[in-house]
C-alpha positions in Angstrom: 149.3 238.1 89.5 151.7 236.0 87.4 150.3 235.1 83.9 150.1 231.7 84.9 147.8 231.9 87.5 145.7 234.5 85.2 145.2 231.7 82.4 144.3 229.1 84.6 141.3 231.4 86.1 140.2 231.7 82.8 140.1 227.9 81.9 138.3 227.8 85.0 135.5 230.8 83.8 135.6 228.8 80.2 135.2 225.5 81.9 132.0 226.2 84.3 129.8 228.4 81.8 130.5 225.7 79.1 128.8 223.2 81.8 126.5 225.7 82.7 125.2 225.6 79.1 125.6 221.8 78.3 123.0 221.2 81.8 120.6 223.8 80.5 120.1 222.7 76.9 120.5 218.9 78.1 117.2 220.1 80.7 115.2 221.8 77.9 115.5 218.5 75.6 114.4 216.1 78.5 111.7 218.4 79.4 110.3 218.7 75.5 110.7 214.7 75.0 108.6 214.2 78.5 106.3 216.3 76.9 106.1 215.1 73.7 105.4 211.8 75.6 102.5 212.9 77.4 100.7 214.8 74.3 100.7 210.9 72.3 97.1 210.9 71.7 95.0 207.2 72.9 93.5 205.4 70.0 89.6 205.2 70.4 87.6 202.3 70.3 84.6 201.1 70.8 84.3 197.6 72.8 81.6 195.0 73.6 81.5 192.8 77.0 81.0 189.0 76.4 77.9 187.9 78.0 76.2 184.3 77.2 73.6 184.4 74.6 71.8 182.8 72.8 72.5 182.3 68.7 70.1 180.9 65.9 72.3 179.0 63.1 71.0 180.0 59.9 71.8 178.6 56.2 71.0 181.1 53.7 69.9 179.6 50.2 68.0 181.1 46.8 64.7 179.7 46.0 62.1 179.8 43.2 58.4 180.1 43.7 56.4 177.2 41.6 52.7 176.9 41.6 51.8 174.4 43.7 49.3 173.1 40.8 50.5 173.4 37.1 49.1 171.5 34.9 49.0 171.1 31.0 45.8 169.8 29.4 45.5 167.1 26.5 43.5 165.9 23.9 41.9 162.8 24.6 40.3 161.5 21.3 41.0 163.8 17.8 38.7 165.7 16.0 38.3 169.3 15.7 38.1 171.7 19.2 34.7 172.7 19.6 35.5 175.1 22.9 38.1 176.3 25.2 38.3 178.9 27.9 39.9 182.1 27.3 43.1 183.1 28.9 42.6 184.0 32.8 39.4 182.5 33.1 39.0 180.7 36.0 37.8 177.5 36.8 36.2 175.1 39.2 37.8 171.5 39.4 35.7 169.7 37.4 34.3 172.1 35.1 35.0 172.0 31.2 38.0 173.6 30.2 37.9 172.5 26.3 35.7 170.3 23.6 36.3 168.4 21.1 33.9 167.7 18.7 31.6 164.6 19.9 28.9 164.3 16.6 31.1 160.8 15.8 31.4 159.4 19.3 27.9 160.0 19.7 26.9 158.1 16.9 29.8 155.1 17.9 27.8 155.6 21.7 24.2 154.8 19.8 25.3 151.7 17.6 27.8 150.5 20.7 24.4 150.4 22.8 22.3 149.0 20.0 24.3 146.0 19.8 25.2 145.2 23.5 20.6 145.4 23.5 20.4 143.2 21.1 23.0 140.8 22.7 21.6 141.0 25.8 18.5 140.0 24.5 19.5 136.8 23.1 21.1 136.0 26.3 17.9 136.7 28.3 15.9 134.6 25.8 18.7 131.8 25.5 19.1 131.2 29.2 15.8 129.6 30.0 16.7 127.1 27.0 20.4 126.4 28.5 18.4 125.3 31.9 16.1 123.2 30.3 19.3 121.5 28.4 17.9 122.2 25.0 21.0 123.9 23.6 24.4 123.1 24.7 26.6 124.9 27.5 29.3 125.8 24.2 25.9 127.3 22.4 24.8 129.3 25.3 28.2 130.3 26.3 28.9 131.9 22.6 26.0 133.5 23.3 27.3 134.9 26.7 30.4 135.9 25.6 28.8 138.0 22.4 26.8 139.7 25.6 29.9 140.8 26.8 31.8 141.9 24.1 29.0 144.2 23.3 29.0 146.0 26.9 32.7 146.3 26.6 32.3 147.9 23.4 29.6 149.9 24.7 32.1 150.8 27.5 34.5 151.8 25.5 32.1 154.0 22.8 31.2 155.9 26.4 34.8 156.5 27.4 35.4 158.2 24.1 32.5 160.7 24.0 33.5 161.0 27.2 37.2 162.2 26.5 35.3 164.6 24.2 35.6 166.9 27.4 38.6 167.9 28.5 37.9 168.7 32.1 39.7 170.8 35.4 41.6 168.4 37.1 42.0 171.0 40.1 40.7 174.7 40.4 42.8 177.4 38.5 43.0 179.5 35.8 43.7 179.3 32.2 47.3 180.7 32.2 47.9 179.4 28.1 45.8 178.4 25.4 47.8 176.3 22.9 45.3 175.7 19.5 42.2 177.7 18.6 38.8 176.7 18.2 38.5 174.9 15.0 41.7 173.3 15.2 41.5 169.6 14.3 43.4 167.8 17.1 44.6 164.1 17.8 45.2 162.3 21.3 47.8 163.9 23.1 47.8 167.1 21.8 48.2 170.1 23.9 45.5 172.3 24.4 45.9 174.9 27.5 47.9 175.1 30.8 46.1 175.6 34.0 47.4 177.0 37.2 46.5 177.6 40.6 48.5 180.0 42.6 46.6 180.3 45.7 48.9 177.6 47.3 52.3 177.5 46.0 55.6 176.2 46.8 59.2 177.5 47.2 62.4 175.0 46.1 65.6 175.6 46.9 69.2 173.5 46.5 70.6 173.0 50.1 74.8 172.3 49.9 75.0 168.5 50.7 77.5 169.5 54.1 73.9 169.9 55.5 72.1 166.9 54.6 71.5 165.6 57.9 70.5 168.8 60.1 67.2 169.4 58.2 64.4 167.4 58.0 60.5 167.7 57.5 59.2 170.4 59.6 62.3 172.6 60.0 61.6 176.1 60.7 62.5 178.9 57.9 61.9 182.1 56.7 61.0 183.4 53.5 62.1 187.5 52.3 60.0 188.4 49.7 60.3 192.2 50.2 61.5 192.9 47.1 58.5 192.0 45.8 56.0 193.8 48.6 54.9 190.6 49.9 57.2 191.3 53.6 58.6 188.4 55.3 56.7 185.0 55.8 57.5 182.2 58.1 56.9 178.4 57.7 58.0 174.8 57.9 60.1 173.0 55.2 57.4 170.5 54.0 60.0 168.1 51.8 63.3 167.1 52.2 65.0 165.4 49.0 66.4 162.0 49.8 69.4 162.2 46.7 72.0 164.9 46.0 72.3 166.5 42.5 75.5 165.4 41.1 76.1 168.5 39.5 75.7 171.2 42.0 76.5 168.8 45.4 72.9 170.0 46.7 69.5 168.4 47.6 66.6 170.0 47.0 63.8 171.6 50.0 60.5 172.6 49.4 58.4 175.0 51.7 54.2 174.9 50.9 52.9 178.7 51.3 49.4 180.3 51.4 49.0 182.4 48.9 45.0 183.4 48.7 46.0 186.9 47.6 48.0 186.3 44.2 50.8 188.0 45.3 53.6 185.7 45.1 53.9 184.4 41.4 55.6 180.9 39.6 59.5 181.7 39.0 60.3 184.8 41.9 62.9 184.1 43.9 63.2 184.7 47.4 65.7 184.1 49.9 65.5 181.6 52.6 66.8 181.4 56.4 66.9 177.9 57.2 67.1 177.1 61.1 70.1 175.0 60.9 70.4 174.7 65.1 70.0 177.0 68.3 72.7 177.5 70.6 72.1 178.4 73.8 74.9 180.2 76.4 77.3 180.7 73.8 79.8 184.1 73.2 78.5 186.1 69.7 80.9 188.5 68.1 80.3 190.7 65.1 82.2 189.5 62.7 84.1 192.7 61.6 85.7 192.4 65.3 87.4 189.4 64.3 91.0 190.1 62.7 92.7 187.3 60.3 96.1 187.1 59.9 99.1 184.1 58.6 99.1 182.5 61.9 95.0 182.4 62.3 91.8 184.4 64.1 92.1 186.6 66.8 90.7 189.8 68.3 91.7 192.9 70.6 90.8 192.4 74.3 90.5 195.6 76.7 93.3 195.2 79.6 92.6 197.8 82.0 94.8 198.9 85.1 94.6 201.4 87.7 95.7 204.0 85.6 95.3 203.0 81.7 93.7 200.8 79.6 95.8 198.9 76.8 94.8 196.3 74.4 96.1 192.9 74.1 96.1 190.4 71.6 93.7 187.3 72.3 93.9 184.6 69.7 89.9 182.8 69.3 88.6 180.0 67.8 85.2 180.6 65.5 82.0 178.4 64.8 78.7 179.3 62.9 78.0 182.7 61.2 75.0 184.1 60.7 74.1 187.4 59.7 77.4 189.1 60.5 77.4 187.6 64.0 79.8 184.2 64.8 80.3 182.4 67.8 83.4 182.1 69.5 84.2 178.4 70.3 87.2 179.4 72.0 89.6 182.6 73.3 87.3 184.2 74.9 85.2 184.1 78.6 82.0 186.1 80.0 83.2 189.4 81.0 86.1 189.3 78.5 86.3 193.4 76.9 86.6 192.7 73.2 87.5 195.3 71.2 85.1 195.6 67.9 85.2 199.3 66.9 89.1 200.8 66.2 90.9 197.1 66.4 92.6 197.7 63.3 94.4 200.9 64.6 95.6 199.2 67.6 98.7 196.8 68.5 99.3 195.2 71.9 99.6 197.2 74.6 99.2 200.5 73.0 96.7 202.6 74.9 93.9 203.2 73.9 90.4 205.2 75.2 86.7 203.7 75.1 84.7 205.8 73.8 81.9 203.4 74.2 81.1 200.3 75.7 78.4 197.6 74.5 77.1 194.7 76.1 75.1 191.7 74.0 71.7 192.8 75.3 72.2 196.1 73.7 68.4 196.1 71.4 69.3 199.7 69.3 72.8 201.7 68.2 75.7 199.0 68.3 77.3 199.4 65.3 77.6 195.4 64.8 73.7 194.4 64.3 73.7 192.2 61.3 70.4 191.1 59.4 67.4 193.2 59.3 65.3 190.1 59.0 63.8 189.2 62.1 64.8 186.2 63.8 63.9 183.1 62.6 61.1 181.1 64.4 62.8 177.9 66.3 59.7 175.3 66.7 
């Protein structure tokens, strides 16, 4: 064999194993990024099916607790206090809740009563003379009119002993006492405060945006478990007619029933006003929803025969309450949003439902939002 055939079967040896080697390390690489492919692990996430519901609009506002009745109690006439009730002693409307000392008006009573007598005495003998003409109408109408002035002062003298007593406007207790027995007192001076907490009242600011979608009779709820006293439902009883320039609000009052003592003049509570009910509308839990430059939108579940991805559904929001909006727009019954693992997703990566939640769902969905009951809606 000439030594140019011998070199060209060598190129040829060189030539196939060289190929030979390229195919076999070209195979292993395909086969290791094929099955790097298939190892990619599928997001999990939890998803909830739209279904029509119903949804209570709530607004949310702080209140204070007033008593109902709170009244403070003034002297009438001056002299010295003669009695008044000790602190927490409770009284009956009506009763006496301080005295002043009455020894003068008594004695102004007695000569105011002395005089109108006497008065009226000389009208009673001076009448038959007037018919019979012996004195003149101008005599016997002096004579009237001093029959007059005397019951008028007797009237008064009577209204002043009177005022002596300072009395319960309402039933209550004595909450303060403001001078001591002995204390020498004029008119209008303040002598105790008396409250009545077994009907009391609850005022709250309302923004003005809602000025027209609550009137007299609007179902709310009150939460006063902070103070032991649970959750109470009633009706707003006033509805304020101006808006405080200051804090753009108008002010609500609810009237409660409060025969037990528990709830007391300046708690706060919070109130759930019903604002409106929708009825067949699409709730989502508001940690579903994501928010981005170019607006609101959520991750739907788009499921084939093989796999299920997730694609980007832009929605349009209304009320919130609670955690829990309604979508206006985006979204239709049946739609698959995505409300547990949406921030670890993109569109159309896979991903793997781990579970699957409809709006019926009464225990275990991760997107319940207040644990106050439902307020009432009529």
């Amino acid at each position: 064999m000439s030594s140019f055939v011998r070199t060209l079967a060598l190129w040829f040896v060189a030539a196939a194993t060289a190929g030979s080697l390229t195919a076999c390390s070209d195979g292993q690489a395909s086969d290791d990024a094929s099955g790097t492919e298939r190892s990619q692990p599928m997001t999990q996430v939890e998803t909830l099916v739209m279904e029509p519901t119903s949804f209570t609009d709530i607004i949310q506002v702080t209140g204070t607790v007033e008593a109902l009745d709170d009244a403070t109690l003034s002297a009438q006439t001056d002299g010295p206090v003669t009695m008044l009730r000790d602190l927490g002693v409770r009284v009956n409307a009506g009763d006496p809740v301080a005295t002043v000392d009455a020894e003068e008006a008594e004695a102004a009573v007695e000569q105011a009563r002395a005089r109108f007598e006497l008065a009226q005495d000389r009208f009673e003998r001076q009448e038959p003379l007037y018919r019979d003409s012996i004195i003149s109408a101008l005599e016997f109408e002096q004579v009237r009119s001093d029959r007059n002035q005397a019951r008028a002062a007797l009237q008064q003298a009577e209204t002043r002993l009177s005022n002596t007593i300072v009395d319960a406007p309402f039933a209550g207790t004595v909450e303060e006492r403001f001078v001591e027995v002995g204390e020498q007192v004029a008119p209008g001076t303040r002598l105790a405060r008396l409250v009545n907490t077994r009907r009391v009242k609850v005022t709250a600011g309302v923004p003005e945006r809602y000025a027209n979608d609550i009137q007299d009779g609007t179902p709310v709820q009150l939460d006063f478990t902070r103070y032991g006293a649970g959750v109470r439902t009633a009706e707003v009883t006033f509805v304020g007619n101006t808006i405080d320039p200051e804090s753009r609000t108008f002010t609500v009052e609810v009237t409660l029933s409060n025969e037990d003592r528990t709830l007391k003049p300046a708690m706060s509570t919070n109130l759930r006003v019903t604002r409106a009910v929708l009825d067949s509308t699409l709730v989502l839990p508001r940690t579903a929803v994501l928010r981005d430059e170019t607006g609101t939108h959520v991750y739907v579940v788009d499921r084939s025969d093989t796999t299920a991805v997730a694609r980007d559904r832009p929605v349009e929001l209304g009320p919130e309450t609670g955690g829990r909006l309604v979508v206006e727009d985006g979204l239709a019954p049946g739609d698959e949003v995505i409300i547990v693992g949406q921030n670890n997703v993109s569109p159309g990566a896979p991903i793997d439902v781990t579970d699957r939640y409809d709006q019926s769902s009464e225990a275990g969905t991760p997107y319940e939002g207040s644990s106050l009951p439902t307020p009432p809606t009529e």
